[in-house]
C-alpha positions as CSV (number, residue, x, y, z in Angstrom):
1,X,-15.0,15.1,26.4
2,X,-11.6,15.4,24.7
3,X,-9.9,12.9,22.3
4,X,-7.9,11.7,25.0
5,X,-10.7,10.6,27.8
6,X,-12.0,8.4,24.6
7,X,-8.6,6.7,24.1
8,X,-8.2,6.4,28.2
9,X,-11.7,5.2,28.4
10,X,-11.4,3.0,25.5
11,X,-8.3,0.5,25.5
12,X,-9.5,-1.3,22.3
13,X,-9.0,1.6,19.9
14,X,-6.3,2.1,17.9
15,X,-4.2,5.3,19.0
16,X,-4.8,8.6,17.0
17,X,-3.9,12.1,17.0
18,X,-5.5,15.0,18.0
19,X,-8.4,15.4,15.7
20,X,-8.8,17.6,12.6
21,X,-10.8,21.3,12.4
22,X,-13.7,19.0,10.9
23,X,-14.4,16.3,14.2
24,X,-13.8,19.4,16.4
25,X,-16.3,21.2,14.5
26,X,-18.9,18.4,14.7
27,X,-17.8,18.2,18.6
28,X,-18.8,21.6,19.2
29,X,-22.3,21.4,17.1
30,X,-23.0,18.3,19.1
31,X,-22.6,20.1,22.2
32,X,-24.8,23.4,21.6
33,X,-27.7,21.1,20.5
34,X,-30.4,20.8,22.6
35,X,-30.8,17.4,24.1
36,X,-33.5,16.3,21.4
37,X,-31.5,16.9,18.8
38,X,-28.4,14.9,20.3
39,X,-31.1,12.3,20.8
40,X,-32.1,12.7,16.9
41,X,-28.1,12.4,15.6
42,X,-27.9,9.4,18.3
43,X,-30.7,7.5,16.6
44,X,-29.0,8.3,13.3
45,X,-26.1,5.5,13.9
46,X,-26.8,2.6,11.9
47,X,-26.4,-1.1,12.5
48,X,-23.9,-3.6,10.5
49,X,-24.3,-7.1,11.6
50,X,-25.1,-5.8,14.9
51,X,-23.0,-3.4,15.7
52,X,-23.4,0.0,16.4
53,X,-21.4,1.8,13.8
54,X,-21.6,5.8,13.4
55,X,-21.3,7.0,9.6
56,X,-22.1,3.8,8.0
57,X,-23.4,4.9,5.1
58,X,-20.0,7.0,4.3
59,X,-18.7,3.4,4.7
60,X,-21.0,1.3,3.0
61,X,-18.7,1.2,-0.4
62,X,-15.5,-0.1,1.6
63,X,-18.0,-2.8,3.3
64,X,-18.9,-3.7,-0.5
65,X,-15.6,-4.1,-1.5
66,X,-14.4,-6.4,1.3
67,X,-17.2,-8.9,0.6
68,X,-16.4,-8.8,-2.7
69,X,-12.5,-9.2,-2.0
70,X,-13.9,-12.7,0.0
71,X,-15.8,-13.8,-2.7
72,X,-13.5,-13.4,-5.8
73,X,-11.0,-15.3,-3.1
74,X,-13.4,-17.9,-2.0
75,X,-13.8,-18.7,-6.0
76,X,-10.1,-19.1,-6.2
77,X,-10.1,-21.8,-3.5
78,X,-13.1,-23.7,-4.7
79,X,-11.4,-23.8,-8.4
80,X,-7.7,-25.4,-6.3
81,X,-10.0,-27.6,-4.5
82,X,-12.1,-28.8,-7.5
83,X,-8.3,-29.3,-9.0
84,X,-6.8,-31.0,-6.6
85,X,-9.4,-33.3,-5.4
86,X,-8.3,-37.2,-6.1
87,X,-6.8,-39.9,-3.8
88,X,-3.2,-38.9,-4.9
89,X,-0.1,-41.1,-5.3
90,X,-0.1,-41.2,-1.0
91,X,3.7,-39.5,-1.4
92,X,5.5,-37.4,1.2
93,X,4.4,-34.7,1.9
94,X,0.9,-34.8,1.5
95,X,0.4,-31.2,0.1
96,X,2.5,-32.1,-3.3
97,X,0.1,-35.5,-3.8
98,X,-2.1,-33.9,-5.7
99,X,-1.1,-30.6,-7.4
100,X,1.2,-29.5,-10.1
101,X,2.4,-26.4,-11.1
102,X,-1.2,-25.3,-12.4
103,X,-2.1,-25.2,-9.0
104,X,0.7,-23.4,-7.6
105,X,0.4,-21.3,-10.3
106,X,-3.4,-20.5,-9.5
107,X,-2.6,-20.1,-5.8
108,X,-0.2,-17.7,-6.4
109,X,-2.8,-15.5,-8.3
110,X,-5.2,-16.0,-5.5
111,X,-3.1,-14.5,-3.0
112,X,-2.2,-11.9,-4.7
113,X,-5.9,-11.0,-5.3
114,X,-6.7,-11.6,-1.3
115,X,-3.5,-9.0,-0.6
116,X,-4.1,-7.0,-3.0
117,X,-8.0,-6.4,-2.9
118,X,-7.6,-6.2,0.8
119,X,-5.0,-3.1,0.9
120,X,-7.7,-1.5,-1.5
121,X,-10.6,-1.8,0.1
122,X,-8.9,-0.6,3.6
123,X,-7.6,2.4,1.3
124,X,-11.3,3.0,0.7
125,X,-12.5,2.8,4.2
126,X,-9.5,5.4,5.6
127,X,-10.8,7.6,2.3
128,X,-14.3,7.6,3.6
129,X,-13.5,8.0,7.0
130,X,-11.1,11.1,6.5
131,X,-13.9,12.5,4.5
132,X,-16.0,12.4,7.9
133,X,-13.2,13.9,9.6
134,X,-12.3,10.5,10.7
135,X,-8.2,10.7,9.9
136,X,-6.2,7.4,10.8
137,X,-3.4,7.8,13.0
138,X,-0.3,8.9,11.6
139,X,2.0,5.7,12.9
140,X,-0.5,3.2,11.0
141,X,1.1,0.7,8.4
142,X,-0.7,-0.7,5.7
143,X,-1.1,-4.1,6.9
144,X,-4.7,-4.9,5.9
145,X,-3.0,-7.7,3.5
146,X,-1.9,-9.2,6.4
147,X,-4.9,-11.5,7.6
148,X,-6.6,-12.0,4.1
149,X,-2.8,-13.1,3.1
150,X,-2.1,-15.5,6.0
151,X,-5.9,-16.9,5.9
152,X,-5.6,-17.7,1.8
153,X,-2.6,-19.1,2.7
154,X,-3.5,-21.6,5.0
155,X,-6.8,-22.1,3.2
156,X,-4.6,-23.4,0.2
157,X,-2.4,-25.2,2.1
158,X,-5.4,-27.5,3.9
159,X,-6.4,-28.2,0.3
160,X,-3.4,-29.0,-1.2
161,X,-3.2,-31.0,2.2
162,X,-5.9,-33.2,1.9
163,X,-7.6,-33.0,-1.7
164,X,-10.9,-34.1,-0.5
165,X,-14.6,-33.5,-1.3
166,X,-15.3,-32.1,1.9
167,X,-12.1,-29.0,1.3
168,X,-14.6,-28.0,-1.9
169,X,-16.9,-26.3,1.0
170,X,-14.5,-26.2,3.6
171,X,-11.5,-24.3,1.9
172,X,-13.8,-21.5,0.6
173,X,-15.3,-21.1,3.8
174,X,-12.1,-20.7,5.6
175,X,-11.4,-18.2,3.0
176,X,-14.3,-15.9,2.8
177,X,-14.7,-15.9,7.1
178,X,-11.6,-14.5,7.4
179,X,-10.7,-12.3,4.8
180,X,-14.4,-10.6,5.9
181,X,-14.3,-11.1,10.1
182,X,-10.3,-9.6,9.6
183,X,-11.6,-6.2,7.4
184,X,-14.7,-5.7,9.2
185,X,-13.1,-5.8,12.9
186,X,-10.0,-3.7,11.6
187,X,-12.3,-1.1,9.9
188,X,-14.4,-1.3,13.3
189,X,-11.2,-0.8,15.2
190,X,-11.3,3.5,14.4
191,X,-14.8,3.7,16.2
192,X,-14.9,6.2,19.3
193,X,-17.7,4.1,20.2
194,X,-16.6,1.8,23.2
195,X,-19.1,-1.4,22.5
196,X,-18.1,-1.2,19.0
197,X,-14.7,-1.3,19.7
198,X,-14.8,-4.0,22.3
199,X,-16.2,-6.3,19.9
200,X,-14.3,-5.2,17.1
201,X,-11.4,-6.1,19.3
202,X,-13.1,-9.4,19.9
203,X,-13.5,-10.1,16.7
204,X,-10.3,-9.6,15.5
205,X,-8.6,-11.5,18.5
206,X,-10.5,-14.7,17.6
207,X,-9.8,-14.1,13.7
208,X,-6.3,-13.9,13.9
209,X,-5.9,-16.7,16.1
210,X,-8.0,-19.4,14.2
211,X,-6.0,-17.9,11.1
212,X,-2.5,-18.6,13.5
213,X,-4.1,-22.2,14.2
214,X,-4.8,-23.2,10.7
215,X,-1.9,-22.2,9.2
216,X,0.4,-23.7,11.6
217,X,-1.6,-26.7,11.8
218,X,-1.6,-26.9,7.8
219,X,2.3,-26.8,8.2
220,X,3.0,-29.2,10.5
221,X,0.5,-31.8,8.9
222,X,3.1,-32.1,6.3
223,X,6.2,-33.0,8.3
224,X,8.1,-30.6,6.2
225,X,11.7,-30.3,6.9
226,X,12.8,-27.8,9.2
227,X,14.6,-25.4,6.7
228,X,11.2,-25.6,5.0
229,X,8.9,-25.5,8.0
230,X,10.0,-23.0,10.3
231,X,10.6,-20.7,7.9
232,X,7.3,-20.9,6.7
233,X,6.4,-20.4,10.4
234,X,8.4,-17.8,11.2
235,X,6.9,-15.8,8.6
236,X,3.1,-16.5,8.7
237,X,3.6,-16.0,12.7
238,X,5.6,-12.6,12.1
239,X,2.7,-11.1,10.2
240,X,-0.3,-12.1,12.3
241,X,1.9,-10.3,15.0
242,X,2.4,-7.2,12.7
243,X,-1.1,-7.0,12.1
244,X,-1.9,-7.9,16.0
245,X,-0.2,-4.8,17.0
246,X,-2.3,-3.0,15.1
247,X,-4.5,-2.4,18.5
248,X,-1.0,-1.1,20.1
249,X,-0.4,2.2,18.7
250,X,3.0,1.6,18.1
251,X,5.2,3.0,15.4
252,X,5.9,1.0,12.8
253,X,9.8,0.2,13.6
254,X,9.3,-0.8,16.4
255,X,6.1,-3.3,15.0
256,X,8.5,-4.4,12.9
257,X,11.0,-5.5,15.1
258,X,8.2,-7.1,17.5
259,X,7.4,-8.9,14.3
260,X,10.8,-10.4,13.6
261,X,11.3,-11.2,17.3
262,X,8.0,-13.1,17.8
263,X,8.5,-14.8,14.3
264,X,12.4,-16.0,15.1
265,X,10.7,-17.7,18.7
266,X,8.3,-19.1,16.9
267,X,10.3,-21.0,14.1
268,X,12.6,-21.9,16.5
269,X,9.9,-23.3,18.6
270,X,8.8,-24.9,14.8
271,X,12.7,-26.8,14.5
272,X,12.0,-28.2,18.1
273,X,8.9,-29.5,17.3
274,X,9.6,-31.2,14.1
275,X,12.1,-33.6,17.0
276,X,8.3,-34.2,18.8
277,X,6.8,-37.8,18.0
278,X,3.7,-36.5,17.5
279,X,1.3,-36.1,14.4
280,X,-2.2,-34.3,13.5
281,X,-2.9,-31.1,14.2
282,X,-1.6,-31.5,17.9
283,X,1.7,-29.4,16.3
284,X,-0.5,-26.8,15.2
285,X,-2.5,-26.4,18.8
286,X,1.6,-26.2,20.7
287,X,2.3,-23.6,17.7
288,X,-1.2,-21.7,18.9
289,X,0.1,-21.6,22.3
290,X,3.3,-20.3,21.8
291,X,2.0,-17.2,19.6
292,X,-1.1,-16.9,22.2
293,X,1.5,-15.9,24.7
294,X,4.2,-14.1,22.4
295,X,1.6,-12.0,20.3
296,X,0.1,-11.2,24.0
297,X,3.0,-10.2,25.6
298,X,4.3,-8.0,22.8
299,X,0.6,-6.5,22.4
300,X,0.2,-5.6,26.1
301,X,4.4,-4.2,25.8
302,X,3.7,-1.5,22.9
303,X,0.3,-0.8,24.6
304,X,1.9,0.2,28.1
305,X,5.5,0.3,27.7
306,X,5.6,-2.5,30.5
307,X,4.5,-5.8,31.3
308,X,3.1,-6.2,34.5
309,X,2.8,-9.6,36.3
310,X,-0.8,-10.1,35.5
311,X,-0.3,-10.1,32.4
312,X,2.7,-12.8,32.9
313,X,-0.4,-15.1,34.4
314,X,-2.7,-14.4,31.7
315,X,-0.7,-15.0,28.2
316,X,2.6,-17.2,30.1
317,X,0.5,-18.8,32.3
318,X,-2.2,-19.7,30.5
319,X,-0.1,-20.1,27.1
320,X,2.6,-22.6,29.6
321,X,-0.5,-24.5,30.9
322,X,-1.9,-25.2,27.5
323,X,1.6,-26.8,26.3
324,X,1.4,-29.0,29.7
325,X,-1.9,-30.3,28.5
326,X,-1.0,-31.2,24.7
327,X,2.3,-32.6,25.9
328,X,0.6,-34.7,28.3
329,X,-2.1,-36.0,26.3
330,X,-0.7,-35.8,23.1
């Protein structure tokens, strides 16, 4: 079976090249051994949390370093919560109650750390994989920051938002999940492996989109002003999109631009909603919607070059439908 009957029977991997001397080599071996030995190098394949992934102990350091990456991160946001925790002086908006520019300060650190750390470690994992003959495709862009970055972000954001006890548990949490569920389902992403990839896919789906919920919700929550807020929007939205075409193969121009579009519509959507007498994190789920049915839209556009009316029901449909809901019981 060529490269190509994987990527047509597989629509959750990311698009590669042709492979190297090295995978064709392997191929070939794999094809003049007798069926016990294919059974043998079958067996091989490893488990990680359940899933079946081939050359796992080539990618057991890259693993390593993503939990750590979580950890030092999830450290950062108990220290902000154990900072900012206190009733506050109940000004507006709640995220500048209680924190000063220590805190800001600290934050800033942290996300550098939870950008930083994750570029590494995802320059680790393509360094074990090429030495498998694993190669990433040539039109990737180094947007493993791009979850750990958002996630950190809104993780600091709910703290700074509500300053409680309960953010001491919660904030890191937030933290560590993501930064882990978004390196593990992008690393998984590469497998040839179809039920790897299909829950790798999964798995990054959900993660982005609780990420996308959180941080809009953490925006809104504020009632910031709209040259603040949809900003602030704009841009976390744009680079969950970046890194949710990812799974499209496209080039990275062109992810760029699909980036900047989906991020304009949703900060515009951000200034209309600011005019909405609504509070909570009933802003956040309207946000969710919108970038449910944008990120979709785009996704499905770089995958096939076309959007076909199906997939106008599933991500308009179902993304329209969800903003009748919240507006009606909102």
């Amino acid at each position: 079976m060529t490269q190509d009957d994987l990527s047509k029977r597989n629509p959750f991997r990311r698009s590669e090249p042709a492979a190297g001397p090295l995978a064709t080599g392997s191929r070939q071996l794999r094809a003049q051994s007798p069926p016990e030995q294919a059974e043998v190098v079958q067996d091989d394949n490893h488990k990680v949390f359940g899933l079946g992934i081939s050359t796992a102990e080539t990618r057991q350091p890259a693993y390593g370093q993503g939990v750590v990456v979580s950890l030092l991160v999830a450290a950062g946001l108990l220290l902000l919560a154990i900072i900012s925790i206190g009733d506050g002086a109940r000004s507006d908006p709640p995220v500048l109650e209680q924190t000063d520019f220590l805190f800001w300060l600290i934050s800033g650190a942290v996300l550098l750390i939870a950008a930083g750390g994750a570029q590494f470690a995802e320059r680790t994992a393509s360094q074990a994989a090429a030495g498998v003959g694993q190669t990433r495709p040539k039109m990737a862009m180094a947007t493993a920051w791009a979850v750990p970055l958002a996630v950190t972000f809104a993780a600091i954001m709910l703290v700074a938002t509500y300053h409680n006890r309960p953010m001491l548990i919660v904030g890191p949490l937030i933290a560590f999940l993501g930064i882990a569920g978004a390196l593990l389902s992008r690393d998984l992403l590469d497998e040839a492996d179809e039920q790897s990839s299909r829950v790798a896919s999964t798995i990054h789906t959900l993660v982005v989109h609780a990420v996308a919920f959180l941080g809009f919700s953490a925006i809104y929550l504020n009632k910031l002003d709209s040259w603040i807020s949809a900003p602030l929007v704009g841009l976390l939205g744009g680079i969950l999109i970046l890194e949710t075409l990812e799974r499209g193969g496209a080039h990275p121009p062109q992810r760029v631009f699909y980036a900047l579009l989906g991020g304009w519509v949703l900060a515009s959507v951000m200034i209309a909603l600011n005019w909405w007498p609504t509070y909570g994190w009933t802003g956040g789920a309207v946000l969710l919607a919108v970038f449910y049915a944008i990120a979709g839209l785009l996704l499905v556009q770089t995958q096939r070059a076309r959007v076909d009316r199906r997939d106008l029901i599933e991500f308009g449909g179902v993304g329209g439908l969800a903003l009748l809901i919240l507006a009606v019981f909102s």
